[in-house]
N, C-alpha and C positions, 0 to 999 in steps of 0.2 A: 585546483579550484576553478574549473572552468565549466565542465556540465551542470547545470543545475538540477534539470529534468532526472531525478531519479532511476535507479533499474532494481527490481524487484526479481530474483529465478529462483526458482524450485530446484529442492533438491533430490533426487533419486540415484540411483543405480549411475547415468553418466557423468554424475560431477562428485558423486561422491565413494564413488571405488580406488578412487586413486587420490589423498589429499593433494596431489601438484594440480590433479586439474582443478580442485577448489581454490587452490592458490593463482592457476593464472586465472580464472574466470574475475576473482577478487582485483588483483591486476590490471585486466581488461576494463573497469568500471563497474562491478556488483558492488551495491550498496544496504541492499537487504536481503536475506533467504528468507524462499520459504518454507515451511516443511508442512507437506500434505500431510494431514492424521487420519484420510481417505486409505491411505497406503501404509505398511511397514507394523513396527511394533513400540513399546516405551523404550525399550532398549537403545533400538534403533535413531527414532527422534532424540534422546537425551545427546546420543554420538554425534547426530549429526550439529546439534547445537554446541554440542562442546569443540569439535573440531574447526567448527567456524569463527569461532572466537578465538581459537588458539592459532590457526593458519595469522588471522588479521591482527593479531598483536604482533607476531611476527614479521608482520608486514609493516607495521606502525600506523596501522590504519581502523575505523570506526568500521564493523558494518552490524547491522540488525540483523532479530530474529523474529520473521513472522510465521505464528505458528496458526493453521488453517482446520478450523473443525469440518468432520465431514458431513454431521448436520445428518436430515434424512431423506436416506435411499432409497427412493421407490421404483422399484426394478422388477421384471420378470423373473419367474425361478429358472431350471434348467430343461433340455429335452434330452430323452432319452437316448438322440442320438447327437446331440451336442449345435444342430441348430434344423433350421424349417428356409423353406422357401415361402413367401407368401405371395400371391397376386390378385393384382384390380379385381373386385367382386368378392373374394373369397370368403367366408362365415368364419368368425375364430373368438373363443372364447377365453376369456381373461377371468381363471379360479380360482379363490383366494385357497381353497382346500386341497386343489391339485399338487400331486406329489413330481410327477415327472410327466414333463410334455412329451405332446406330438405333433400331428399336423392340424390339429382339430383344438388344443385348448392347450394353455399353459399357467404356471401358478403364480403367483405373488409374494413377495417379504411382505410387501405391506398389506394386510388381510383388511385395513379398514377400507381398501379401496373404492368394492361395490355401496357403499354409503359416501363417497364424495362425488359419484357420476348420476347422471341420468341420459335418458335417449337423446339422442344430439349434438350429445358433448361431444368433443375432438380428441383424442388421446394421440398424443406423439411419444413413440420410442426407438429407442436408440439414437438421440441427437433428431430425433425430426425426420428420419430417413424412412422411416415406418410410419404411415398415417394410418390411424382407425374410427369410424365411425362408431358412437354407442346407440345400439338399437334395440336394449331390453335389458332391464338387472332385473334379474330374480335370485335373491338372496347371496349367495357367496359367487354368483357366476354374472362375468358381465360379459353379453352379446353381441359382438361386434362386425363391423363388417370392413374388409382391407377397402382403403381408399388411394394408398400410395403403398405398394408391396415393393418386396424385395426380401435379400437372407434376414431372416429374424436369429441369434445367435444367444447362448446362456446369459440371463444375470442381464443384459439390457435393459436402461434405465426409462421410465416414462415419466413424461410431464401431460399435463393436460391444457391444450391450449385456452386462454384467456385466465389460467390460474384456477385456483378454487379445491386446492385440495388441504385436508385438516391437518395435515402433520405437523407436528409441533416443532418449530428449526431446532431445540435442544433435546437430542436424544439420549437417554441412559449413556450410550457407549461419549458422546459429548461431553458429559459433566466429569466423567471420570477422567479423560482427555483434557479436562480444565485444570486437573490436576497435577498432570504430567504436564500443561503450558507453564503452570504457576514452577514447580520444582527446578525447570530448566532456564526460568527466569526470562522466559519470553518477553520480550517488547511488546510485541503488538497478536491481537489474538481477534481472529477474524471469528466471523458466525456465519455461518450459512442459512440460506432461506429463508430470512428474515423476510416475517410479515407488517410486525409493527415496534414500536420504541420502547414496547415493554420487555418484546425478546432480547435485547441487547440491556435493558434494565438487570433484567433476570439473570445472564450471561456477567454483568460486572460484580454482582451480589455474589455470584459464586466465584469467580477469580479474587476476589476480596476475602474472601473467608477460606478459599485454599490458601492464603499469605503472598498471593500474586499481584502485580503491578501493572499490569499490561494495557496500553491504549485498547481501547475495544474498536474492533473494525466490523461493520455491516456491510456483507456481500449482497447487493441486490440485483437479485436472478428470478425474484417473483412478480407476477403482475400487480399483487397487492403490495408489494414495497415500491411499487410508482406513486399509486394513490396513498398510501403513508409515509412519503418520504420526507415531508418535513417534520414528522414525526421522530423518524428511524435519525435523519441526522441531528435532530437538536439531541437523542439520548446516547446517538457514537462520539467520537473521537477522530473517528476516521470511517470512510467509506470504500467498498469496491465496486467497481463497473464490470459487475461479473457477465461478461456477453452470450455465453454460452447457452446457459438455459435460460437466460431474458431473450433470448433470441427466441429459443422455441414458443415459449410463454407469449411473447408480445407481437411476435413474427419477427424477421429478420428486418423488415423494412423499416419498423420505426427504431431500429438500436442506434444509428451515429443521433439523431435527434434527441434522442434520449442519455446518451451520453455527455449531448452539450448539456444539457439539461440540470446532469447531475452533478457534473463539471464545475458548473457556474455558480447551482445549489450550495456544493460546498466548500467553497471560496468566499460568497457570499456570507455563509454563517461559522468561518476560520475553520474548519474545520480540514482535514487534509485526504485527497479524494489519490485512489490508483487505477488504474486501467489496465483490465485483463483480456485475458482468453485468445488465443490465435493470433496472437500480434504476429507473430514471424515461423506459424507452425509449418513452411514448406525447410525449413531449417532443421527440422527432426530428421530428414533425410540428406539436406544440400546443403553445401557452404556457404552458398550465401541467399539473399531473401529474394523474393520476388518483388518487384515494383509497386504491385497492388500492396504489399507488404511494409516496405518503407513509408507509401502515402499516408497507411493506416496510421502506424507509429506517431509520423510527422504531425499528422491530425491530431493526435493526441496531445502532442506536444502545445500545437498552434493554442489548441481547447484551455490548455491550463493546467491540464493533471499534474498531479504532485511525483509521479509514479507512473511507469509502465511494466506491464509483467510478464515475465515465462512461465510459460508451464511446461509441458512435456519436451518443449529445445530443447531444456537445462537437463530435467529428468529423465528424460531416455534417451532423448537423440542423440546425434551421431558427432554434433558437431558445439556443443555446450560452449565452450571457449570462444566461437566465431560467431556465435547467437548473439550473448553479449557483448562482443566487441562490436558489432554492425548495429547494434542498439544505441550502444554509447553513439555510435557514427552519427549516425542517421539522428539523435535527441542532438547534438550540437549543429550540423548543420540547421535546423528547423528554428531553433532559439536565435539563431543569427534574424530571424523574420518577427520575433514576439516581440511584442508592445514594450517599449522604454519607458515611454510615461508610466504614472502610475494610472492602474487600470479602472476604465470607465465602467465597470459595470460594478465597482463596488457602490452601495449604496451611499448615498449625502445622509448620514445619523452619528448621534453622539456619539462618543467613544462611553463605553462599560463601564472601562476600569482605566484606572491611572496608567496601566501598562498598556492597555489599547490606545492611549493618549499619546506615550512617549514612543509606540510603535508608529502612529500611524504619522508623525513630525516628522520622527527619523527620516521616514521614507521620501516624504515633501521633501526633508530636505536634499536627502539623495538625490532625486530627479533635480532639483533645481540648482545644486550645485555639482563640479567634477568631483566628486566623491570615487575613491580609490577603492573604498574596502566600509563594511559595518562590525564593528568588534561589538558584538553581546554579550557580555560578562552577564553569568544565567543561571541559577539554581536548578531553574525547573526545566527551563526550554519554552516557556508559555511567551514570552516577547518574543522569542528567534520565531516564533509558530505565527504570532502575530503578522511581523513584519515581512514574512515571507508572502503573506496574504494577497501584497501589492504589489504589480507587475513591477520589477526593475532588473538589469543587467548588474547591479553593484554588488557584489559575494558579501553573503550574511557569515559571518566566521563567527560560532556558538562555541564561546571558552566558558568550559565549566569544569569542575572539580569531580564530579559527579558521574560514574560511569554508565549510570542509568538514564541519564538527562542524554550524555552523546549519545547512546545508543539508538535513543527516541526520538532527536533530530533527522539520524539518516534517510528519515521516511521526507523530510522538509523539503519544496524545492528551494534550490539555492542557499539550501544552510551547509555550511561545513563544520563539523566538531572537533572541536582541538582541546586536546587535556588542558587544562588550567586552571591557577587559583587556591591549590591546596594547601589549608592552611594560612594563611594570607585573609587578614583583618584591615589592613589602613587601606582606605580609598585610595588615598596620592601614589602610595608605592602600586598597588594594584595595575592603574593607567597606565605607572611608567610599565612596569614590566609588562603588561598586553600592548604597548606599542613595541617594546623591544620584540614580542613573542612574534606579531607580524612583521617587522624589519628580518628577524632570522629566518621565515619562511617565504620572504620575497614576493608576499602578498601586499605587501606598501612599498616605497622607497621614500627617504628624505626630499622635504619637498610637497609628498601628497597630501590630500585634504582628505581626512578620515572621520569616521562619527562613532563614537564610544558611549555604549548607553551602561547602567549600570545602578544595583539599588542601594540604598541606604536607608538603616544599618546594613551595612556587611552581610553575607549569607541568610537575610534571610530570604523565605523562598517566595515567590510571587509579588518581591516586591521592588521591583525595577521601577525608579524614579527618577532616575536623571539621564539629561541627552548631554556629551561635548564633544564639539567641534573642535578637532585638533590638525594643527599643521605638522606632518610629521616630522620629529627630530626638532622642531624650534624652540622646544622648553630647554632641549637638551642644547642647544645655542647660544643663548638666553644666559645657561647658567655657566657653561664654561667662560663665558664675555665675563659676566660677572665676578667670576675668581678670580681668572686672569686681572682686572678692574683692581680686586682688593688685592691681590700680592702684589701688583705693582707700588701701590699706593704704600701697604707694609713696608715695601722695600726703600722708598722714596722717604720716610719715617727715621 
């Protein structure tokens, strides 16, 4: 219980051909998967969910399942010889009816295409590598001319710079995918493409009604989820800083501003934010990161994220094991530099709720006194979510009963989830036994000052009401003085 900063990797072909390497990566610091529904089959994703929970109980350890819709694809078709060369100047035509390219035109998955463009618009494909000018749609053909050439190759995906295309983030192969999220009992279930907070409205209505639970996560990778983001965050749960195609979309230049941005956003309104895409992709090849690689990271860290993430390190690369342990690395040195107080940019406004109350005291009083440890005795996980909100170095340890609630912390920063609780009605015994739970995991000693939050009545959910200050081991002082007291006195009798 020392990293706070989370680690989020994908799982593919390199970490999960072998369960020991999902077991040391687990090891090494992973605290959530994720499984791409972009890649693979039902079969497949249910395995890998089930293997990862089976590796981690083994281990004795929490980790989550995030599972990632692939949302929609809007990609080039094939060429007949398997790719093209393009260069500056050249005419090249984008058919929604073309069956097989050449050098002169190729086809589309997405046919609504020539109805989202007109002349002038910017088309990027393949990550931005390919730039094309639109200089004419006449019905299924759009007219273009090379502005940034090079190999154009099968199936390459295109964005259109500054955003503006109609695909709906929930596609047919999505919904059915929600229901394979819901079966494997996902934690957290991301959406792609999100344009506004009905999309993820839409996306919770259907993992509700497949019998699913899952925090809903918004990837924002389009230019319209900037300008609707207070929108997209007040209807998620969670957010991701999907850099990839916000990069293409917004250009590359405004993405770390925009990261603080969204960083801040949703921190700001509790909600729990991760950071994606290329954090440490020279590690798909090399054992360790590059410099520019580590700052990123650290930046992320400094920023606030709840979460940073792999993607193809974990899933195909060569070195999955050493990806995330230089993650872990690299996420504790950087915490050594983050804000002890509690953090200035949360806003001066009332607390919500009674648990936003006892969250945000606890924290006061963490920072103002030496506080060892915070024990959250937690139905839901909604105060451990809370109080993580506000910058502190003091380990939120989220005991709950509840193997759904820990799983949904692991996304927290600085929450740790520890089985607890079960079965267990009286408050007084409760305390003692969650001080005893942290004296045996050496996350306290006798002597420390620790804050014990906790609701009444008992179990129920969302209803955390009380803060106590406890010295550890001094009740348990207290009462042996006091036996020792009366057997004497008995004896003296």
């Amino acid at each position: 219980m020392i990293r706070r900063t989370k680690i989020v990797a994908t799982l593919g072909p390199a970490s999960c051909s072998n369960p020991r390497i999902l077991e040391r990566m687990i090891s090494a610091g992973l605290d959530v998967v994720r499984i791409n529904f972009s890649h693979g089959t039902r079969e497949q994703h249910l395995q890998y969910a089930e293997m990862t929970r089976s590796i981690a109980h083994s281990l004795g350890q929490t980790v989550g399942v995030l599972a990632d819709l692939q949302g929609p694809k809007v990609r080039i078709g094939k060429f007949e010889h398997g790719r093209i060369k393009l260069n500056v100047g050249d005419q090249f035509i984008l058919d929604s009816e073309c069956v097989l390219g050449n050098q002169e035109r190729v086809g589309l998955d997405y046919k609504e295409l020539p109805n989202d463009v007109e002349p002038g618009a910017t088309l990027m494909l393949d990550d931005g590598r390919i730039v094309l000018e639109v200089s004419a749609v006449r019905d299924n053909e759009i007219f273009c001319v090379v502005v940034q050439g090079g190999v154009l190759s099968n199936n390459k995906g295109i964005n259109r710079k500054g955003g503006g295309l109609s695909a709906p983030a929930l596609t047919s192969k999505d919904m059915e995918d929600i229901k394979v999220a819901a079966e494997m009992n996902a934690d957290f279930l991301a959406v792609s493409f999100v344009k506004s907070g009905d999309d993820i409205r839409q996306a919770r209505e259907m993992v509700h009604a497949a019998g699913g639970r899952s925090l809903i996560m918004a990837k924002i990778e389009r230019s319209e989820a900037i300008l609707a983001l207070d929108d997209i965050i007040e209807a998620s749960d969670a957010i991701m800083v999907a850099r990839g195609d916000l990069a293409i979309e917004t250009g590359d230049a405004a993405v770390p501003a925009l990261q603080k941005k969204m960083i801040r956003a949703a921190r700001t309104n509790n909600k729990i934010v991760v950071t994606a895409t290329q954090m440490m992709e020279s590690m798909i090849t090399n054992p360790i990161p590059t410099r520019a690689e580590v700052s990123d990271v650290a930046n992320a860290v400094l920023d606030g994220t709840d979460a940073v993430m792999l993607s193809a390190e974990s899933a195909a690369g060569e070195y999955p094991v050493e990806s995330v342990a230089a993650m872990a690395r690299v996420c504790l040195e950087a915490e050594k530099e983050y804000m002890v107080s509690v953090d200035r940019r949360q806003p001066i406004n009332h607390p919500a709720s009674i648990e936003e109350a006892i969250a945000r005291a606890t924290m006061f009083t963490a920072t103002g006194l030496k506080i060892r440890a915070i024990a959250a005795l937690t139905q839901s996980g909604e105060t451990a979510l809370l109080m993580s909100r506000r910058s502190s170095k003091v380990p939120i340890v989220a005991l709950s009963p509840h193997e759904s609630t820990r799983r949904k912390v692991t996304l927290f920063r600085g929450v740790y989830p520890v089985e607890f609780g079960k079965g267990l009605n009286d408050p007084e015994v409760i305390l003692e036994l969650a001080e005893d739970e942290l004296l045996n995991r050496d996350i306290v000693r006798h002597g420390d000052i620790m804050v014990m939050t906790i609701g009444e009545p008992v179990g129920k959910t969302g209803g955390t009401n009380t803060m106590k200050i406890i010295r550890v081991g001094e009740c348990r002082t207290e009462e042996n003085g006091e036996a020792e007291k009366n057997k004497d006195v008995s004896k003296n009798s």
